[in-house]
C-alpha positions as CSV (number, residue, x, y, z in Angstrom):
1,X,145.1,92.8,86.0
2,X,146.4,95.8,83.5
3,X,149.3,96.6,85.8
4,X,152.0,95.2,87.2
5,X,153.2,93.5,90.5
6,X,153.6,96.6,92.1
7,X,150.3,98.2,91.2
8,X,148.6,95.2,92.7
9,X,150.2,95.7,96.0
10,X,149.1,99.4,96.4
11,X,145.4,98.6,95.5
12,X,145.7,96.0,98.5
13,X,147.2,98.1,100.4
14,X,145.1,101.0,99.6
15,X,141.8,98.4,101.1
16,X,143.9,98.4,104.5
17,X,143.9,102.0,104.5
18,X,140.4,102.6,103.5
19,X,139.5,100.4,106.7
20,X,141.8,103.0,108.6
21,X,139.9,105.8,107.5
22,X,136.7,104.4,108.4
23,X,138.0,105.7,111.8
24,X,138.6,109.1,111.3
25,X,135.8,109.9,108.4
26,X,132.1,108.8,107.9
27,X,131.1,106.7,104.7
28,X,130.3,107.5,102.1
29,X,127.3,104.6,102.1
30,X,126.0,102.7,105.1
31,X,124.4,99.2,104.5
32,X,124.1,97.0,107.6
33,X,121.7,95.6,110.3
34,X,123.3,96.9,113.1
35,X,124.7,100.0,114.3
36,X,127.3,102.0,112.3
37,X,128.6,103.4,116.3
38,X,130.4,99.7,116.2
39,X,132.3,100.5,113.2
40,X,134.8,102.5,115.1
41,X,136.3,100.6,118.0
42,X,135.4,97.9,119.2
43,X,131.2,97.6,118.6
44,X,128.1,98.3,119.6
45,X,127.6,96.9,123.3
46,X,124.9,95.6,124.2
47,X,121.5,95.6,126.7
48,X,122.1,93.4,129.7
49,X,117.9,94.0,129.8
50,X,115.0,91.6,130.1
51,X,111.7,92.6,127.9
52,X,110.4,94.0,131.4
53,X,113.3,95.7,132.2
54,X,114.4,97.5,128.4
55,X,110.6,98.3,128.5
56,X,111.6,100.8,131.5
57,X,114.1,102.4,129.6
58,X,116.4,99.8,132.0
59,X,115.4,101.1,135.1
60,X,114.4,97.8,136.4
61,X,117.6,96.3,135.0
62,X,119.6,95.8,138.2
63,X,116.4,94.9,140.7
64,X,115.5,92.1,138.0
65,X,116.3,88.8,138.0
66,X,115.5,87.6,134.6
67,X,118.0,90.8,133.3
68,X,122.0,89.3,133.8
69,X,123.1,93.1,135.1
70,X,122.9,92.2,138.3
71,X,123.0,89.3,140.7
72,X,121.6,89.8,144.0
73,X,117.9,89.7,142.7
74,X,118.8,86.0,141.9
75,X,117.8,85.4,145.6
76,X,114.4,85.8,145.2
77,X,113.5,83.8,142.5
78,X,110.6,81.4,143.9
79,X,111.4,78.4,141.4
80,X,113.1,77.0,138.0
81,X,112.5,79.9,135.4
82,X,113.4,80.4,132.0
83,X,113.3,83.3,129.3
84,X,114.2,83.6,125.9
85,X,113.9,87.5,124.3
86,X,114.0,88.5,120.5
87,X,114.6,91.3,119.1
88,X,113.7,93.3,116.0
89,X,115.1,96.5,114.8
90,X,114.1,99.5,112.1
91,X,116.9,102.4,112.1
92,X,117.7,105.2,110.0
93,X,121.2,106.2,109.5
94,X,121.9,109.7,108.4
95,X,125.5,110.8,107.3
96,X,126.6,113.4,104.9
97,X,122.9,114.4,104.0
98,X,122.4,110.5,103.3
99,X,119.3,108.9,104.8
100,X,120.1,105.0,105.0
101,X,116.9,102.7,106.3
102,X,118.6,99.6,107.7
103,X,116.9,96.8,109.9
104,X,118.0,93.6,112.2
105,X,116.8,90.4,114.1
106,X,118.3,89.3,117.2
107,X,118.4,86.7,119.8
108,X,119.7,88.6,122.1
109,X,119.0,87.1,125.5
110,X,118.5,83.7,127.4
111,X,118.5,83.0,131.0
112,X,117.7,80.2,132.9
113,X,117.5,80.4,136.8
114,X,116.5,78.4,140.1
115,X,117.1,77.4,143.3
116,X,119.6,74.6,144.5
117,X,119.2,75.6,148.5
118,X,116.5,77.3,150.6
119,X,119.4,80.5,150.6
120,X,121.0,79.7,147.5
121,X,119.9,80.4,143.7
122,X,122.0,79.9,140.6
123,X,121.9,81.1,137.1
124,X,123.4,80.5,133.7
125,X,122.7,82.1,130.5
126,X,124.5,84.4,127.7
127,X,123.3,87.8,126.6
128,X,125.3,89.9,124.2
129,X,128.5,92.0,125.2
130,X,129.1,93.3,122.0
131,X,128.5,93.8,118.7
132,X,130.3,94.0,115.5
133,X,127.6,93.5,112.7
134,X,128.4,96.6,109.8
135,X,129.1,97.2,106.6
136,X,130.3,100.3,104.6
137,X,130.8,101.6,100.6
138,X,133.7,104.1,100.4
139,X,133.8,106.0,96.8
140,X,137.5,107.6,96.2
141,X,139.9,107.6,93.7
142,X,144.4,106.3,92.7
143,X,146.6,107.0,91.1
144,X,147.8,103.9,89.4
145,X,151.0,104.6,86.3
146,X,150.2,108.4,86.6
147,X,146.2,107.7,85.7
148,X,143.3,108.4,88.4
149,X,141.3,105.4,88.3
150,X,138.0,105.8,90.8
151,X,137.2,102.7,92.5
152,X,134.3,101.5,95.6
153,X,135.5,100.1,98.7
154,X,133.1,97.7,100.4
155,X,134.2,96.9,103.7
156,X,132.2,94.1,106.3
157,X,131.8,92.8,109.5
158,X,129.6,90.6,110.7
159,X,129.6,88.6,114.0
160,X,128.7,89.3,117.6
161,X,130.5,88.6,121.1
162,X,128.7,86.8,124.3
163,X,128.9,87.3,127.5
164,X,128.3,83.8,128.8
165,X,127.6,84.1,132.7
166,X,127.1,81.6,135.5
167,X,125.6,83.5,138.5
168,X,124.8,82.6,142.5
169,X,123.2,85.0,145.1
170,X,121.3,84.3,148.4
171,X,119.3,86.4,150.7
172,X,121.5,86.4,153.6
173,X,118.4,88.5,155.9
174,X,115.3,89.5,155.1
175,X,116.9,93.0,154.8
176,X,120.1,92.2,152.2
177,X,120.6,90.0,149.5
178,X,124.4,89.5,147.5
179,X,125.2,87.6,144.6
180,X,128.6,87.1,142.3
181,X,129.1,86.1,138.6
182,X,131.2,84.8,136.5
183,X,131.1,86.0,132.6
184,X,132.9,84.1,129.8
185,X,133.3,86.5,127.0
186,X,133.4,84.7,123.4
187,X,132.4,85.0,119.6
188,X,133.4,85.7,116.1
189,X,133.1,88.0,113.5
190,X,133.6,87.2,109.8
191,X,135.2,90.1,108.0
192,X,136.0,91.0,104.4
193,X,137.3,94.3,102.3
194,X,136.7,94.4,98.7
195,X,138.1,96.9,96.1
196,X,136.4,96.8,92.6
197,X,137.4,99.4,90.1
198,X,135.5,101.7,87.7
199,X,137.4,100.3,84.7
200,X,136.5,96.7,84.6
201,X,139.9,95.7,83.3
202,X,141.8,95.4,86.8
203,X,140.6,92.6,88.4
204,X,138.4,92.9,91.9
205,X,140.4,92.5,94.9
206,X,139.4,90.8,98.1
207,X,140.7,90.3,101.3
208,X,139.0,87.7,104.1
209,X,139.4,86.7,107.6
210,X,137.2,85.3,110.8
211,X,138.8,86.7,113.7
212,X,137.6,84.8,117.3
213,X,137.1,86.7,120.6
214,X,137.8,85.5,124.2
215,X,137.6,87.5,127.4
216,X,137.0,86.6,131.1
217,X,135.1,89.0,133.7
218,X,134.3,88.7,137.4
219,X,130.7,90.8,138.9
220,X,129.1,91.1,142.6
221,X,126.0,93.1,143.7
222,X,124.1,93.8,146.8
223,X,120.3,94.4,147.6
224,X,118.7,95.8,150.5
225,X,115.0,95.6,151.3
226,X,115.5,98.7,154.4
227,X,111.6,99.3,154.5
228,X,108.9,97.7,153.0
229,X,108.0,98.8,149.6
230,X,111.8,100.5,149.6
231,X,114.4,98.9,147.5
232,X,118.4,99.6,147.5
233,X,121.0,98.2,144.8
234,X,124.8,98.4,143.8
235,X,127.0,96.3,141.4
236,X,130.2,96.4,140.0
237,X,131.9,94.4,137.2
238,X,135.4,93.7,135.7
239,X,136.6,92.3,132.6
240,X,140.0,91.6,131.8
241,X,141.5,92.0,128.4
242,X,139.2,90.7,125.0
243,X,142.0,88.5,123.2
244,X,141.5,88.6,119.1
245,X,142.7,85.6,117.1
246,X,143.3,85.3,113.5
247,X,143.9,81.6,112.8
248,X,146.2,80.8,115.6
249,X,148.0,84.0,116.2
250,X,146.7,86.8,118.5
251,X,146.1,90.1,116.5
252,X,145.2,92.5,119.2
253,X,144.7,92.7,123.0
254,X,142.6,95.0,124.6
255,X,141.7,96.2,127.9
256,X,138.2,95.8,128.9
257,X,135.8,98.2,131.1
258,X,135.4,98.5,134.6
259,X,132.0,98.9,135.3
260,X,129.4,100.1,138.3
261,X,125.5,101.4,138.7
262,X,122.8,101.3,141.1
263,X,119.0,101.9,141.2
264,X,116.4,102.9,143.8
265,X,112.6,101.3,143.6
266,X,110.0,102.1,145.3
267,X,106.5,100.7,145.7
268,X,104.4,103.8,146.8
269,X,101.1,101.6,146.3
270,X,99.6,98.3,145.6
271,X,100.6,98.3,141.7
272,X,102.5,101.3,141.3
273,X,106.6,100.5,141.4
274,X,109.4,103.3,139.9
275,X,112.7,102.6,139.6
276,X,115.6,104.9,138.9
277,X,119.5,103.8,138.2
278,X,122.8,104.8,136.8
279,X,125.9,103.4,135.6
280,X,129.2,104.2,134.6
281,X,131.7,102.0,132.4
282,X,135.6,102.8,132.2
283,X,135.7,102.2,128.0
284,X,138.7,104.4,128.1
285,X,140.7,101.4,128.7
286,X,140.3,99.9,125.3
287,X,142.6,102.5,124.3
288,X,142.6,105.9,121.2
289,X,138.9,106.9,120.1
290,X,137.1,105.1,123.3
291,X,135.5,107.2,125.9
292,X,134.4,106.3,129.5
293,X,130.3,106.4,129.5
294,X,127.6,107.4,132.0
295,X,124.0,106.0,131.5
296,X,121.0,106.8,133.8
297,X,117.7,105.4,133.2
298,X,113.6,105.7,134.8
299,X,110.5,104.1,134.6
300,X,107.5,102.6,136.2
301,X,105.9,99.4,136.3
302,X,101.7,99.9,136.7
303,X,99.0,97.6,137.7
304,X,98.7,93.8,138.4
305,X,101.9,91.6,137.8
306,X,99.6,89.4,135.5
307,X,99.1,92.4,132.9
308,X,101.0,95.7,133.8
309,X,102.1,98.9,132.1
310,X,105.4,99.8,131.7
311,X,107.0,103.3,130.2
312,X,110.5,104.5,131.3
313,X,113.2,106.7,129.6
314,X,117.2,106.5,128.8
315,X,120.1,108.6,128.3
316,X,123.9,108.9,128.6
317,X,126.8,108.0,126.2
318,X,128.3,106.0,124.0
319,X,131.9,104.4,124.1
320,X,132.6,104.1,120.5
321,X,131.9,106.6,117.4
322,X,133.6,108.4,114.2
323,X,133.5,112.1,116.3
324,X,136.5,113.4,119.1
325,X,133.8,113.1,122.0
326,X,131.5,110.3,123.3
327,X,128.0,109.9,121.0
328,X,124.5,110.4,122.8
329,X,121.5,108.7,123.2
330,X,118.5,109.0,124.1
331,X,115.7,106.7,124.6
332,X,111.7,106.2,125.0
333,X,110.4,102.6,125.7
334,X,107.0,101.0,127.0
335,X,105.2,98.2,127.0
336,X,103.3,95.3,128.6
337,X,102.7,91.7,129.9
338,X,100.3,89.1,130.4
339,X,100.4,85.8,132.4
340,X,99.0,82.7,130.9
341,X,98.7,79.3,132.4
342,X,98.1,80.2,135.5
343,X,101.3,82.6,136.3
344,X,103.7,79.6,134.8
345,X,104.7,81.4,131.5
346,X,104.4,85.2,130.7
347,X,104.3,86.9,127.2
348,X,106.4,89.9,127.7
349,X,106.6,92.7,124.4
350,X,108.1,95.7,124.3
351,X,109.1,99.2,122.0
352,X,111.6,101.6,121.9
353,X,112.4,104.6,120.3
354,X,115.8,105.7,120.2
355,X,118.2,108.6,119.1
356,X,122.1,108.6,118.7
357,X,124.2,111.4,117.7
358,X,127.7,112.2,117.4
359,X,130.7,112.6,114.7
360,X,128.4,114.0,112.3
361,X,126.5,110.2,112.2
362,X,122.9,110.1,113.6
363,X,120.5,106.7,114.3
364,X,116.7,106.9,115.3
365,X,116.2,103.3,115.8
366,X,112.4,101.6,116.6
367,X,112.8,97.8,118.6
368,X,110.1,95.8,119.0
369,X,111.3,93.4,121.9
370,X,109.7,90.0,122.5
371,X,110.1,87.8,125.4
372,X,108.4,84.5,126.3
373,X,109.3,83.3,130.3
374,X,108.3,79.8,131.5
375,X,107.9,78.6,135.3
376,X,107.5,74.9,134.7
């Protein structure tokens, strides 16, 4: 490098700050698969959603059992079943009069369910809780021995974190249903800030590190059956603090949401269902820049369970984002299903279309969702 010691230690320095400002300003230039919501705070979270569910804007989310929102619907699940759900996203990011096209494959969901007991169903399965998958290009300028020199700032991310649940419910009467979880939060992200200078004479700077999550969190639901076709549901969750390591030394701990929701269905006639819900999370906890959220969602489910029609809508707020208030989204989904095999595995597929705003940062993202579910 041209300049001394000194110098050296300001232009690392100066990477630590440009991470900082990521916080308080947009980029300049977006470049990731994911959402750039989860470069402030602490990520994008995730859809607790089946294929079915998602596909009814997550309306159906907490009277599903394939969907790990909720547990009580456990209780009626007639035998072994398992599901496996990809994802694939197409979004545009627009900052500072800057379109960005950006795009993503995820594995975001696998359950596996069945009954131990006449009255007792268990689950297992991970789904994500959050993620952290983003990368940014900040253009700005130093002053290094009394000379500006302009410089790029590329600053990554890339991992996700599990939620890794265990899950029991039983139908206690033909009226209620409960079930309880337990939810083992861990992952990784790899994560790297690079400063390479206009004037190829100072050398490229470089900074690495893989920091590992861990969390624990404790849910329970109820669901009541009052008259037929008529369908009642309430959960709540907590998490307790997501620990971050960086080799063996904690870096940060963080206070993690309380969380609650409910829904309505109702099955008016044979093959019509609708399903309404809401939910709020407590992401103030996690401390400066995070906001608590509401969510609601509706949709409805249409024709024969071997093929039927789904459409349902989203909206509500986001925890994280570069703005002083909550983002917004808002979202359109449908789609469809068809048994094979004689009801023992089920092609689920999906779309979405959604909107977030806020901080000057706006998404429109299109998911095609993909599920395949097998009743062996």
């Amino acid at each position: 490098m041209r300049a001394d010691g000194r110098t050296g230690g300001r232009a690392v320095g100066g990477i630590g700050l440009a991470v900082l400002l990521l916080t308080a300003s947009p980029p300049v230039c977006l470049s990731a698969q994911d959402s750039q919501f989860s470069v402030r705070g602490l990520g994008t979270p995730g859809r607790w959603e089946s294929v079915r569910a998602r596909s009814t804007g997550g309306a159906f989310g907490p009277f599903d059992a394939l969907s790990p929102l909720s547990e009580a619907p456990l209780a009626d699940v007639p035998q072994l079943t398992a599901t496996a759900m990809d994802a694939a996203s197409y979004r545009q990011a627009v900052v500072g009069g800057t379109t960005t096209s950006l795009r993503g494959t995820r594995f975001p969901l696998l359950n596996v369910t069945g009954r131990i007991a006449p009255r007792l169903a268990v689950a297992a399965g991970f789904t994500t809780y959050l993620d952290r998958s983003w990368a940014v290009t900040l253009r700005d300028s130093t002053l290094l021995r009394g000379v500006p020199e302009r410089y790029t700032d590329a600053i990554t991310s890339d991992g996700t974190i599990a939620d890794l649940r265990l899950a029991a419910a039983s139908r206690l009467t033909r009226l209620i249903a409960v079930g309880a979880g337990l939810h083992l939060l861990s992952g990784s992200t790899r994560e790297t800030a690079q400063r390479a200078f206009d004037d190829t004479s100072f050398h490229t700077l470089q900074q690495n590190a893989e920091v590992r999550y861990s969390g624990l969190g404790v849910s329970g639901s109820v669901l009541l059956n009052p008259l037929p076709g008529i369908a009642l549901t309430g959960w709540v969750r907590a998490d307790n603090r997501l620990r971050a390591k960086v080799g063996d030394s904690t870096s940060a701990l963080t206070d993690l949401p309380r969380m609650a929701g409910g829904g309505l269905l109702l099955a008016p006639a044979r093959g019509v269902r609708i399903a309404g819900s809401v939910a709020y999370r407590g992401w103030a906890r996690a401390g400066a820049g995070a906001f608590d959220t509401w969510s609601w969602s509706a949709g409805a489910e249409l024709g024969a369970r071997q093929m039927p029609w789904r459409l349902g809508v989203r909206g509500g707020q986001m925890p994280f984002g570069p703005g002083p208030t909550a983002p917004t989204e808002f979202a359109v989904a449908g789609g469809t299903g068809r048994a094979f095999a004689g009801g023992r595995a089920l092609l689920d597929v999906g779309v979405e279309h959604l909107d977030r705003k806020g901080g000057g940062l706006t998404e429109r993202v299109w998911t095609i969702l993909l599920s395949l579910t097998v009743r062996p």
